[in-house]
LUMBA-576490 format. One record per residue (C-alpha): residue in one letter; x, y, z. Coordinates in steps of 0.1 Angstrom, whole numbers, padded with zeros to 4 digits, always signed. Example, Ala and Ser with C-alpha at 12.3 -4.5 7.8 and 13.67 -1.06 7.14 Angstrom:
2
A+0123-0045+0078S+0137-0011+0071
# end
This chain:
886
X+0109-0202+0042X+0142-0191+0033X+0166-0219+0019X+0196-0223+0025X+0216-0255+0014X+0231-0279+0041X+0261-0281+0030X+0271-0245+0034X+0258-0251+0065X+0282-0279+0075X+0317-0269+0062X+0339-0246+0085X+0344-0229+0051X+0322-0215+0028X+0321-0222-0009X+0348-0191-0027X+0345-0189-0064X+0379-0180-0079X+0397-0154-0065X+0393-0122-0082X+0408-0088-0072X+0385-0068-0049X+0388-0037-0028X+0405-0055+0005X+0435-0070-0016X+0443-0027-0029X+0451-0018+0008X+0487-0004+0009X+0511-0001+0038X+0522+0033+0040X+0542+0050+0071X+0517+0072+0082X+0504+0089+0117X+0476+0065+0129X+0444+0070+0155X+0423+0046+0171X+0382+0053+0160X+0360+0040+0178X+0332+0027+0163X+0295+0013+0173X+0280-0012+0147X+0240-0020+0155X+0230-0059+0136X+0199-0083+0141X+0203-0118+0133X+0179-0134+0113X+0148-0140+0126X+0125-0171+0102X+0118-0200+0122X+0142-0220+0104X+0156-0251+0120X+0189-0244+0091X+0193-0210+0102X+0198-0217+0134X+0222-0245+0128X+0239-0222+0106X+0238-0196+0140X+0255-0224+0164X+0281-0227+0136X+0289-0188+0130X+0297-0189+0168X+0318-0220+0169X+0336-0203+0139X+0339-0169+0152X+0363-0186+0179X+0383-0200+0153X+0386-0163+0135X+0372-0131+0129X+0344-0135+0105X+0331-0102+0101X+0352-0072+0090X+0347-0034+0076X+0372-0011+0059X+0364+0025+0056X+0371+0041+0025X+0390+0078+0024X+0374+0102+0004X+0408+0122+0006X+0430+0100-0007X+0429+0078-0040X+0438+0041-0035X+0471+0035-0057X+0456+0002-0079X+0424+0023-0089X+0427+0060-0087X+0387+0070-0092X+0384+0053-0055X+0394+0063-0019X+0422+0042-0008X+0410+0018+0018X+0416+0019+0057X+0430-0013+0077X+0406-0043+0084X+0390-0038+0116X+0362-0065+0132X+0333-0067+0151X+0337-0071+0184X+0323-0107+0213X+0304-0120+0183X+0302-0153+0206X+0288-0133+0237X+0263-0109+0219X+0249-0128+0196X+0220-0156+0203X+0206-0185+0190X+0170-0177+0192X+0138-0177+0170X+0132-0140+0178X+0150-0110+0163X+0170-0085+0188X+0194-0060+0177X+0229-0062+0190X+0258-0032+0194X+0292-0045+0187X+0321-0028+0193X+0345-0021+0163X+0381-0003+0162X+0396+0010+0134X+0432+0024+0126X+0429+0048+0105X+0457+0071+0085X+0448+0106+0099X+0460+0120+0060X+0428+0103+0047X+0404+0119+0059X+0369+0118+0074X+0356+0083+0054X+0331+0086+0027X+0317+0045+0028X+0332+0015+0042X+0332-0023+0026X+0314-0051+0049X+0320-0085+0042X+0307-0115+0063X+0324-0150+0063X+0295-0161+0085X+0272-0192+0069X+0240-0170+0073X+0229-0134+0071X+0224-0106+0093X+0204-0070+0093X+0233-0040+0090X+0214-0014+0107X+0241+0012+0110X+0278+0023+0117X+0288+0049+0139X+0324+0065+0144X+0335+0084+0170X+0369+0100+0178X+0379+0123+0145X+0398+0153+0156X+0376+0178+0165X+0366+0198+0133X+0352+0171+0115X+0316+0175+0123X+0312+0151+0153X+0303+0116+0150X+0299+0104+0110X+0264+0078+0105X+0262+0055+0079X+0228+0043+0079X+0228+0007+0061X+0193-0011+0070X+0204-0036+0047X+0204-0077+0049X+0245-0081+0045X+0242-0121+0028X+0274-0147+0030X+0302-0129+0008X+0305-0158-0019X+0265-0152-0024X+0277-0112-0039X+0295-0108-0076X+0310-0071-0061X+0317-0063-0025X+0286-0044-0001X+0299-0008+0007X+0279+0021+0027X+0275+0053+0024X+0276+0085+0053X+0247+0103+0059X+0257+0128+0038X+0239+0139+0009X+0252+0150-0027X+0240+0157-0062X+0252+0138-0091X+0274+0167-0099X+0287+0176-0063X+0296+0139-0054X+0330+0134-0042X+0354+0126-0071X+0368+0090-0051X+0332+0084-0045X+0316+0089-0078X+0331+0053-0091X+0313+0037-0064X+0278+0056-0064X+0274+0043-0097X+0286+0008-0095X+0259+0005-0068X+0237+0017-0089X+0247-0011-0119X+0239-0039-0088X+0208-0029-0082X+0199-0026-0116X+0211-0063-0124X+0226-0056-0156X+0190-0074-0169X+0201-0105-0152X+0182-0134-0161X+0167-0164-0143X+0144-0165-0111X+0161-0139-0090X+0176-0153-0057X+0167-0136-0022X+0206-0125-0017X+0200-0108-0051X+0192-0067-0048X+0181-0064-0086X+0151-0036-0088X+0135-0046-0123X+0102-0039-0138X+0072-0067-0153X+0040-0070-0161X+0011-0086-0142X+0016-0116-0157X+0018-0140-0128X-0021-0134-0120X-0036-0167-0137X-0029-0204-0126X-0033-0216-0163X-0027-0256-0155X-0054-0251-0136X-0075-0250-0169X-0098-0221-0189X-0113-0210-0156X-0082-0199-0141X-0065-0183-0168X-0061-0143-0167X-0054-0115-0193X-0017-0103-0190X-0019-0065-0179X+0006-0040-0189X+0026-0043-0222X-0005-0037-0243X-0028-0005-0253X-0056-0025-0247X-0047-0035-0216X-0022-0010-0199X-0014-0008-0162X+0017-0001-0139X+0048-0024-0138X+0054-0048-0109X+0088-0059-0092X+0104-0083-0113X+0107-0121-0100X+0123-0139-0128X+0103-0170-0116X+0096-0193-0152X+0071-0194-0176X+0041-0215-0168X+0042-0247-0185X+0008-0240-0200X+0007-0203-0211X+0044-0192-0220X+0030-0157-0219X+0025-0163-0179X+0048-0167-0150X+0043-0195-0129X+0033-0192-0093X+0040-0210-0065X+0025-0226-0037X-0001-0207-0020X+0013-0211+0015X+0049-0204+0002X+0052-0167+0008X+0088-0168-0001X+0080-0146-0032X+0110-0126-0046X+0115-0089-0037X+0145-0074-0033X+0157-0083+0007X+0157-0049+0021X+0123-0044+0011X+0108-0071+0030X+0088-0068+0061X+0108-0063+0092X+0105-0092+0120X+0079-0069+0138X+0061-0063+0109X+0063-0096+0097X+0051-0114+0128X+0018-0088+0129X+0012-0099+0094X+0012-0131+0104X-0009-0130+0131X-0034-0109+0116X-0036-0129+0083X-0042-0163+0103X-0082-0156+0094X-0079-0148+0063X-0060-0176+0050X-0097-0192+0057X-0106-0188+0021X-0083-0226+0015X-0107-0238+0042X-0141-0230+0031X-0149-0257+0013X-0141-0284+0041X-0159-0254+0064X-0186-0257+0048X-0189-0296+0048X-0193-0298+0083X-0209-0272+0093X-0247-0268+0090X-0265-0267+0059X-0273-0231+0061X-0243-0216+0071X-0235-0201+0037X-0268-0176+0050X-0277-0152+0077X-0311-0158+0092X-0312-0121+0101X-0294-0090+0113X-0290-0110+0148X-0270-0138+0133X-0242-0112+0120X-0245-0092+0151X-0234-0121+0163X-0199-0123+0147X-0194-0096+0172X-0212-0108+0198X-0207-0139+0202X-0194-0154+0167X-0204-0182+0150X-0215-0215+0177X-0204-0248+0166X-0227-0274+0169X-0210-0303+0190X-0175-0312+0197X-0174-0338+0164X-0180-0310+0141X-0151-0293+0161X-0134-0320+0158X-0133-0323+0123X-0121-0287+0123X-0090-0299+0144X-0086-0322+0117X-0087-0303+0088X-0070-0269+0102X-0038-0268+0118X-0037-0261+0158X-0026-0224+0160X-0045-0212+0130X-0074-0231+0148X-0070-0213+0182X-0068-0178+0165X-0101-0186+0148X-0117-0198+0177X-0105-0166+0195X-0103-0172+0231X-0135-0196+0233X-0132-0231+0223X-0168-0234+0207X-0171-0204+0187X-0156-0198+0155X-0147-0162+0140X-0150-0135+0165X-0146-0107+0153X-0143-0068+0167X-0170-0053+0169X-0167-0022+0141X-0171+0016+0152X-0200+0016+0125X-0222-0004+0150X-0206+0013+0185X-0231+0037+0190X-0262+0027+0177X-0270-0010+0160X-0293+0009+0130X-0282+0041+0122X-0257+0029+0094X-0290+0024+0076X-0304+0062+0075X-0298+0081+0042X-0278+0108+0060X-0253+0078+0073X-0256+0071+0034X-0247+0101+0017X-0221+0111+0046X-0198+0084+0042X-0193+0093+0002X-0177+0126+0024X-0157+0109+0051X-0163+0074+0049X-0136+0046+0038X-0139+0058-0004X-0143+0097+0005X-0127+0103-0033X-0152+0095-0060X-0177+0121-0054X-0184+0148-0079X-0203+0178-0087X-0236+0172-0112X-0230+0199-0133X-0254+0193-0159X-0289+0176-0161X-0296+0151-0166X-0265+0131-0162X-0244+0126-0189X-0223+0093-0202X-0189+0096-0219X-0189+0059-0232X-0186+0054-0270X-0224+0058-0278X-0213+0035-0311X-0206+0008-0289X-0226+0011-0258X-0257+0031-0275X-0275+0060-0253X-0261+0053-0217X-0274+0087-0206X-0291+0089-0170X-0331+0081-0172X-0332+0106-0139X-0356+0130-0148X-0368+0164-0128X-0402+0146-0120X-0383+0120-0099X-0368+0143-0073X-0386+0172-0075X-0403+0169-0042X-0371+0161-0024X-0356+0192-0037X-0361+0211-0005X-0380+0242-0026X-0350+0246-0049X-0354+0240-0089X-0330+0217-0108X-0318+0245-0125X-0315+0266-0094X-0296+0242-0078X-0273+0234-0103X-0265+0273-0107X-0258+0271-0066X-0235+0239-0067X-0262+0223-0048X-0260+0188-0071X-0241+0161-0067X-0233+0126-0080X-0217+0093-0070X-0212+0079-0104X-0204+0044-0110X-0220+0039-0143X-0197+0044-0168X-0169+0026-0153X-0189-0010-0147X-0213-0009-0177X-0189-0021-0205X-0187-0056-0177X-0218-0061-0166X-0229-0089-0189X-0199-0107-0182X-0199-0100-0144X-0237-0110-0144X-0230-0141-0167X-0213-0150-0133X-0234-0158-0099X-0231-0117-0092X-0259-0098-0106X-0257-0067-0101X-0260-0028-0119X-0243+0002-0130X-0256+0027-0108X-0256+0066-0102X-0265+0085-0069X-0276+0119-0071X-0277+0144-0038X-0283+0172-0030X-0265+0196-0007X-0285+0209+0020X-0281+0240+0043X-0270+0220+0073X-0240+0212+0050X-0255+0174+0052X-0259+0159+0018X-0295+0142+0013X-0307+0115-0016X-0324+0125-0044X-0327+0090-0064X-0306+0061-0072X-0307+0049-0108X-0297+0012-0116X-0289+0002-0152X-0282-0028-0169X-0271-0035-0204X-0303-0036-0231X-0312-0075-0235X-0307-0069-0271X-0270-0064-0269X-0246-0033-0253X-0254-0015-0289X-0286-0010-0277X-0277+0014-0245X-0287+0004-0208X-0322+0001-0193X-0326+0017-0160X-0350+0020-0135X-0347+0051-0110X-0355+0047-0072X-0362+0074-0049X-0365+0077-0005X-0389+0062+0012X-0389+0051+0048X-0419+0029+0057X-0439-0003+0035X-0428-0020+0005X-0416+0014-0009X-0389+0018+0018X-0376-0018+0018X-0375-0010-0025X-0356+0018-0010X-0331+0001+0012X-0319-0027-0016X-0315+0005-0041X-0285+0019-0013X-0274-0016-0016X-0269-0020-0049X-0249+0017-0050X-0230+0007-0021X-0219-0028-0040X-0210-0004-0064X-0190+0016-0043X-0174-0014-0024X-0158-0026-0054X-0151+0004-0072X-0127+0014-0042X-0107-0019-0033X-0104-0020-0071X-0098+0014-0080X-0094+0038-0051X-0074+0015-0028X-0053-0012-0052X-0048+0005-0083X-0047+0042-0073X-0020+0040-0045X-0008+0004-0048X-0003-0002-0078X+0009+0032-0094X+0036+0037-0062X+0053+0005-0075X+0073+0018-0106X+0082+0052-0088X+0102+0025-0060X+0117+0005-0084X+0130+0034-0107X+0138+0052-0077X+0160+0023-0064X+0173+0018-0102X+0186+0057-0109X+0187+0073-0077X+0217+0064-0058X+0210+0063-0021X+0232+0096-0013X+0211+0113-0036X+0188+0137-0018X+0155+0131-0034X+0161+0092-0027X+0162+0106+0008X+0137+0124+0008X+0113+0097-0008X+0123+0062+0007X+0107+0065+0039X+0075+0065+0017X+0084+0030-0001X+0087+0012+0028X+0077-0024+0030X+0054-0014-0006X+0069-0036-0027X+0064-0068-0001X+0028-0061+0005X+0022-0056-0033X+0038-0093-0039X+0020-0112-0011X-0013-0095-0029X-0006-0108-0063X-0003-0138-0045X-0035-0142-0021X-0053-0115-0033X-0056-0098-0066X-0047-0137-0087X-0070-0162-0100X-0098-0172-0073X-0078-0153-0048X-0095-0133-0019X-0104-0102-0038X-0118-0125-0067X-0142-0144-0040X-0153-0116-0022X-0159-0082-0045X-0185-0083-0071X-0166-0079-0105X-0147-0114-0097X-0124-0129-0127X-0128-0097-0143X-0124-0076-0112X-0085-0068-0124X-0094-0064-0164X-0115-0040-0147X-0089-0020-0128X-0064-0019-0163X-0094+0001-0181X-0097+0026-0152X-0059+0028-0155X-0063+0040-0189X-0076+0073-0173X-0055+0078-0146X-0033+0111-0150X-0004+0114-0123X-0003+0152-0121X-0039+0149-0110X-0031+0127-0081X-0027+0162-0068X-0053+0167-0040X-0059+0199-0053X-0058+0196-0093X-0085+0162-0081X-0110+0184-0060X-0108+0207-0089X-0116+0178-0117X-0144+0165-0095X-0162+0198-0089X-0159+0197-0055X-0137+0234-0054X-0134+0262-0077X-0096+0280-0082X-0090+0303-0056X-0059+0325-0058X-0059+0338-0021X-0062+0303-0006X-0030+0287+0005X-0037+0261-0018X-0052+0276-0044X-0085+0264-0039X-0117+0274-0026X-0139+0239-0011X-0176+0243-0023X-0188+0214+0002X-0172+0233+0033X-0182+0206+0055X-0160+0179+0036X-0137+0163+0059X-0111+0142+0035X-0110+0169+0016X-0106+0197+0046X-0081+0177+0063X-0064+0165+0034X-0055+0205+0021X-0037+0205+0051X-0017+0178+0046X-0012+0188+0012X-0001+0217+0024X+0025+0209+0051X+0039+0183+0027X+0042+0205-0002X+0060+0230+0022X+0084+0205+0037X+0093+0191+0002X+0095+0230-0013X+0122+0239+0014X+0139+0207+0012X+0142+0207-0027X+0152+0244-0024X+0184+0237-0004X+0202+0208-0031X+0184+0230-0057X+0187+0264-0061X+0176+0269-0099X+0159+0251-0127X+0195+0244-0143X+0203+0224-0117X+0174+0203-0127X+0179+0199-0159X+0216+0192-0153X+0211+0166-0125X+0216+0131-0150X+0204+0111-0122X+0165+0127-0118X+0165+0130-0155X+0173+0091-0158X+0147+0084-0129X+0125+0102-0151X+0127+0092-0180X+0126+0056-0171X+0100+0061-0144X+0075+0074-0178X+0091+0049-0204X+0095+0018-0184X+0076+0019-0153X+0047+0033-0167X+0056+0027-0199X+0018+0020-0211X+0015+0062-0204X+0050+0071-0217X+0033+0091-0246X+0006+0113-0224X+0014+0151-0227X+0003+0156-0194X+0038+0144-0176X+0058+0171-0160X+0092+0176-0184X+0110+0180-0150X+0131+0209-0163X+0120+0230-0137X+0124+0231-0101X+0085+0233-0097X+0085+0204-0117X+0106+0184-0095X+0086+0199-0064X+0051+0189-0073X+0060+0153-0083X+0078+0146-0052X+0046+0161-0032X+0021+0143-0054X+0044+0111-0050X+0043+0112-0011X+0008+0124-0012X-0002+0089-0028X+0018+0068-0004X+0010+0082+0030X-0020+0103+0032X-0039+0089-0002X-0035+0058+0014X-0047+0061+0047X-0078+0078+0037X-0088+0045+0014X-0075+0018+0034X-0077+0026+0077X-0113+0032+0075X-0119-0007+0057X-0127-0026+0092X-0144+0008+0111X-0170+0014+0084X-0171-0023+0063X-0160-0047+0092X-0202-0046+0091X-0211-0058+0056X-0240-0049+0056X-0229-0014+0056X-0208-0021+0024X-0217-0054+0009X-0193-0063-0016X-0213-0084-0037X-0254-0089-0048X-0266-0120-0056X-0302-0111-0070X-0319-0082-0086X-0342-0059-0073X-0378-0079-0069X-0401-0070-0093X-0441-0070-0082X-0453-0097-0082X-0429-0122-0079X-0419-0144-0050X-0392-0124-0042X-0412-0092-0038X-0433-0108-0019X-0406-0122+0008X-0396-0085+0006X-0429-0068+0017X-0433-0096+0046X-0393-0096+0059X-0369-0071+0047X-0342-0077+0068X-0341-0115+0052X-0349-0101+0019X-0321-0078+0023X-0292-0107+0039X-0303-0127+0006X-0295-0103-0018X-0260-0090-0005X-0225-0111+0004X-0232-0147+0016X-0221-0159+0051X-0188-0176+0041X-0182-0143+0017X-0186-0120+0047X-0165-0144+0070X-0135-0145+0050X-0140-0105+0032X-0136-0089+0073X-0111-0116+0078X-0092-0098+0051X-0105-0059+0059X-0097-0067+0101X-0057-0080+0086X-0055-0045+0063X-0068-0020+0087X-0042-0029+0107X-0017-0008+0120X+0013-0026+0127X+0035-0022+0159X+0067-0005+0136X+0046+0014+0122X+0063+0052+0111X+0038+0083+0109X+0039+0107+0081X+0065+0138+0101X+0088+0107+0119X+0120+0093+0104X+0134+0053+0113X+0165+0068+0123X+0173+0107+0136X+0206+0108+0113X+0191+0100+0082X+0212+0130+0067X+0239+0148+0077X+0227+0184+0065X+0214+0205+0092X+0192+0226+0066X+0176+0193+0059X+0170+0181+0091X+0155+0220+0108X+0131+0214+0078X+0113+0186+0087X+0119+0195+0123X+0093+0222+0110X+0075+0195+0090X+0070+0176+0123X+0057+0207+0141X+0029+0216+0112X+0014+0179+0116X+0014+0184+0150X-0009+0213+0150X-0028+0194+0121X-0040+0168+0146X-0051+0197+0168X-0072+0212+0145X-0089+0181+0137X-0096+0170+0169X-0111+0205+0171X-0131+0201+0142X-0144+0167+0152X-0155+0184+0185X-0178+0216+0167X-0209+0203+0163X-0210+0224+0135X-0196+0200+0112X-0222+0172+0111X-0203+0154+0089X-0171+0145+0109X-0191+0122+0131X-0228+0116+0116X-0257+0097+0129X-0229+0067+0135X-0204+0088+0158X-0175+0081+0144X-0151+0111+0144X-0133+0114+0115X-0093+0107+0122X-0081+0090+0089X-0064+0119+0081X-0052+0127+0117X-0012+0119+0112X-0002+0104+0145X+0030+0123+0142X+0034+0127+0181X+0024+0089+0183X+0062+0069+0194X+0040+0041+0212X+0041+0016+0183X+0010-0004+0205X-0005-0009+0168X-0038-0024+0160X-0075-0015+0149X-0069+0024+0160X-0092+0044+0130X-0060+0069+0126X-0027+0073+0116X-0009+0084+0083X+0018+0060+0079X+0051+0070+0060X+0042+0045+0031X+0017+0019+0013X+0025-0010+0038X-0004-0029+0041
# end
């Protein structure tokens, strides 16, 4: 909830610090022709369900009779105002317009057009910005200004689009002032303009303010993850700060400013856990819509507080499935609650509207769920080894795959540490699946390949298995068949030596088998890989590779690009709403014995995890290309369009995502190409060389010393960061995160966690195996509670919300003034366009086995949903949103 102190809230006046000379007191009377412009300004109250607020809303009315409490001056660009010649001189006070009559008192959000007239000194010009102040006791949402009425000449109506949360005026140390949609370089910025693009600039840096930053602040500043652990808590809850360290390096974070925990001064504190009131800067906060989705779809998985008292009244064997009929029946029919006292207890324990969204439309049955496309067309066939190997192609984690290009596999861990960890895979074990072909023959034809998860989990699998996980490091070798299908060859699983790491691993390899104890053996073995693979990408591929490293690009953007700048134009579509999402994760998610924690296998150690992966990652390449390229899976191909030739043809990330690539790398080209016409221009441009620099040294400052970032003296330079940047946030993103509810809304299909190892012969476990493996199976995998609360979590982030905007759409149509600009992504638009047709034509030649499999579930992850304006929202399976917003 946003505070706001009652006694603001109660004087006719607000609080004024002492007066200090601003903009408003420089206006000059001068005998000059005068004209009447029109103006249009669009505002949204705001919208919390706060009883203060809307207090303070009744009051702004009553006041707005007593005077005119919001006003605007525009600012010339011609003419220098006399008391500070580096600035336009500023126009008249003008005010917006039936405050009383437009505006309502309500708990929703609407936007409202006010009227507003100006008179302005035809000598001064078109207006570059105009200064907003508001004398109202609570805030509203700027959308934009328009002005009408210039003399004919001046280019038609001028846009200043503000989207910006305009806060009581005594809460700001400077006045809030706009730009027009124009765009300029550093070096071609207006000289009565310059003065003002950089003292915006200075506020949003904060001038390193100190102290837990306020929600009427706009400071962008960079921390570590430090605010993880819940140290009071005691020795359980405490976790490693990340970033700041070589041993521990990862991406900055949004700066809070909250205080050091009482109990580790090297920690920030937290707070509550249903206090989602955590600092970003305003304007990056969800929007009402976006907001209230949230909401909505995050009321299950808040579920992970209630477990416990769940648990208690509940049956005693909820915590397992009996078989595959009792999850079935999440979809089915949920979860029955034995009598009305155990549902009243529920009542007691959980408040009434969370309760009724549980419950879901049928008062005795607990967490219904959708059912997931995985299980739409046929109950069993996620558990055939095509289905298998297919989704490691166009599944929800289609980007770990690589090409085994030597035999057998080889490990790149310190062998003086971790010993031999080289695969135990040997030609004898899949020689018979080899469809004719030799090892060495299909090695030579690119016929091998390898999901590898070995080297990444091994150096934590004592730890992780000191835990109640137990689990391996495995590899999954495949081979590529003439169908263009891949099929299994063997699944290794390894665990450290008993004697120590020193030692190396001990593995056992498992190979295909469909009927008797051998095919059950069989069945745990994809398991155990796809435990594996279910961590390694809400870890890796999801959080850390598009969450996480987006983060510093926004705040350094926001820090050293000022917003008239055309590359923060071009980019801030795709930092939309990242910032917010990231927070509320390091909140509920990612911390101490948050969701992530309870639900994927590496637990406590699942972020100390992510940091060492981090200490691979290279951003140049993030390139979809350069990454096909390191993984094997194309070769350099000069006469391709983008320089690559795909040696898995039927490959439908990576065939889809070329052509995004593509249209994005074309659309940035000829938009970087118009504000840039050589490398000098580049290199002469102070603000992308400070963004730069502070974007390597600061926001990935743990990397700052890598040879492999671009020296962004080139234009090229300044080209492929800006496509690699947008690549990350919208299509990256959508690939790893839309396909979480379609593919692992069924856990089964992606268990997240193992609680056993594989039964050995002769035990009581092997035995259960050989008589039931469908109970065999449900014991080893997530637990009931687990499975509840991880598609709680996977149904909230596979949402699409209803303000959702596609990759090739813009929030407003005047985001820039420059008609070069705007015909460009006009053609940007029109190249996504054709995209979705030729994937819906791929998805329909049968062909291509791999875009729908033995499942049926075409593969649209990719598809942009660029002609999509019907913001309906929800579960859809497609969709390239703009930015990393959930």
């Amino acid at each position: 909830m946003i505070h706001t102190d009652i006694a603001e809230i109660l004087c006719v006046k607000p609080k004024t610090k002492k007066k200090t000379k601003t903009m408003e007191q420089d206006v000059k009377k001068t005998k000059t022709k005068t004209m009447k412009i029109e103006g249009e300004v669009v505002v949204m109250k705001k919208n919390l369900l706060d009883f203060k607020d809307v207090m303070a809303s009744l009051l702004d009315r009553v006041h707005e009779l007593l005077g005119r409490r919001v006003s605007l001056h525009l600012i010339s660009s011609l003419q220098p105002d006399p008391a500070n010649e580096k600035r336009g001189r500023l126009g008249k006070a003008a005010h917006l317009e039936k405050w009383v009559t437009k505006i309502k008192t309500s708990v929703t959000a609407e936007e409202t057009a006010f009227g507003v007239t100006f008179d302005w000194d035809e000598s001064m010009g078109p207006p570059a910005a105009f200064v907003i102040k508001n004398h109202h006791h609570s805030q509203f949402y700027l959308k934009s200004l328009t002005l009408r009425g210039f003399p004919e000449g001046e280019g038609g109506p001028i846009h200043f689009i503000c989207n910006s949360w305009i806060y009581p005026n005594h809460r700001y140390r400077s006045d809030r002032f706009f730009f027009s949609n124009k765009a300029y370089l550093p070096s071609k910025t207006p000289e009565l303009v310059k003065e003002l693009r950089e003292e915006e600039l200075m506020n949003l840096r904060g001038n390193e303010k100190g102290g837990e930053l306020k929600e009427w602040d706009r400071v962008y500043d960079y921390a570590c993850y430090n605010d993880l652990g819940a140290p009071e808590k005691g020795p359980h809850s405490v976790r490693l700060v990340l970033g700041g360290s070589p041993e521990l390096p990862y991406p900055r974070r949004g700066k809070t400013g909250r205080k050091p925990n009482k109990a580790d001064p090297k920690s920030e504190s937290r707070l509550a856990f249903l206090n989602l009131n955590i600092y970003v800067p305003r304007d990056e906060r969800f929007s009402h819509v976006k907001f209230s989705d949230f909401l909505a779809y995050a009321l299950k998985a808040v579920t992970q507080v209630l477990v416990p008292e769940i648990s208690s009244v509940c049956d005693k064997t909820i915590n397992e499935f009996d078989s595959f009929e009792n999850v079935f029946h999440l979809y089915d029919g949920s979860i029955k609650l034995a009598n009305g006292h155990t549902i009243s207890k529920l009542r007691e324990i959980i408040p009434w509207e969370m309760f009724r969204e549980l419950v879901r439309n049928d008062g005795e049955r607990f967490l219904k769920f959708p059912l997931p496309d995985i299980l739409k067309e046929s109950r069993s066939a996620w558990r055939t080894d095509e289905e298998f190997a297919r989704e490691m192609l166009a599944g929800l984690n289609p980007v770990v795959i690589s090409r085994l290009q030597e035999f057998p596999p080889k490990s790149n861990l310190d062998s003086t540490k971790y010993g031999n960890q080289n695969s135990s895979i040997r030609e004898e074990h899949i020689e018979s699946y080899m469809n004719g072909l030799s090892v060495q023959e299909a090695l030579e034809h690119n016929k091998l390949y390898i999901l590898d998860h070995h080297d990444a989990l091994m150096p934590y699998l004592t730890r992780i298995n000191s835990t109640n996980t137990k689990t391996y490091a495995t590899r999954t070798l495949l081979l590529l068949q003439e169908d263009g299908t891949l099929k299994p060859l063997a699944i290794e699983l390894s665990l450290p030596h008993a004697q120590g790491e020193s030692h190396g691993s001990v593995s056992k390899v498992f190979t295909p088998a469909e009927t008797g104890i051998e095919g059950s053996v069989w069945q745990l073995a994809k398991a155990y890989a796809a435990v594996n693979d279910s961590g390694y990408h809400q870890l890796i591929s999801h959080w850390l590779q598009t969450h996480a490293v987006i983060e510093p690009f926004i705040i350094a953007s926001n820090r050293q690009l000022s917003v008239v700048h055309p590359i923060y134009k071009l980019l801030h579509p795709h930092f939309r709403d990242t910032m917010n999402i990231n927070a509320l994760a390091r909140h509920v998610l990612i911390n101490s014995d948050g969701v992530l924690e309870r639900t994927v296998f590496p637990g406590r150690y699942a972020m100390e995890l992510s940091s060492s992966i981090y200490k691979n990652w290279v951003f140049t390449d993030q390139a979809l290309p350069k990454d096909l390229l390191k993984r094997g899976l194309a070769v350099e191909d000069p006469s391709s369009d983008n320089g690559v030739k795909l040696l898995i043809e039927d490959y439908p990330y990576a065939v889809d995502g070329l052509e995004i690539w593509s249209a994005i790398k074309t659309w940035v080209t000829e938009y970087c190409s118009f504000y840039y016409k050589n490398d000098k221009t580049v290199q002469t441009d102070i603000e992308i060389q400070s963004w730069w620099t502070e974007l390597r040294t600061k926001g990935h400052g743990d990397k700052q010393h890598e040879s492999w970032w671009p020296s962004m003296q080139t234009r090229d330079d300044l080209i492929e960061s800006c496509t690699i940047i947008i690549w990350i946030a919208s299509a990256l993103h959508a690939a790893v995160n839309f396909g979480q509810y379609p593919y692992a809304g069924f856990l089964p299909n992606r268990p997240t966690v193992s609680r056993r190892f594989m039964p050995e012969p002769g035990t009581v476990e092997y035995t259960e195996l050989a008589e039931d493996t469908d109970v065999a199976f449900l014991k080893t995998i997530t637990p009931q509670l687990q499975t509840l609360l991880g598609i709680s979590i996977i149904e909230t982030l596979s949402m699409h919300s209803t303000d959702e905007i596609y990759l090739g759409q813009r929030e407003s149509p005047n985001w820039t003034a420059d008609d070069e600009a705007l015909e460009a992504f006009k053609r940007f638009g029109k190249e996504l366009e054709l995209i979705e047709n030729n994937i819906i034509k791929r998805n329909n030649d049968k062909r291509f086995k791999n875009r729908t499999g033995p499942v049926n579930i075409p593969y649209t992850l990719l598809y942009p949903n660029t002609t999509d304006y019907t913001r309906e929202g929800g579960l859809t399976g497609k969709g390239i949103p703009n930015s990393v917003s959930i």
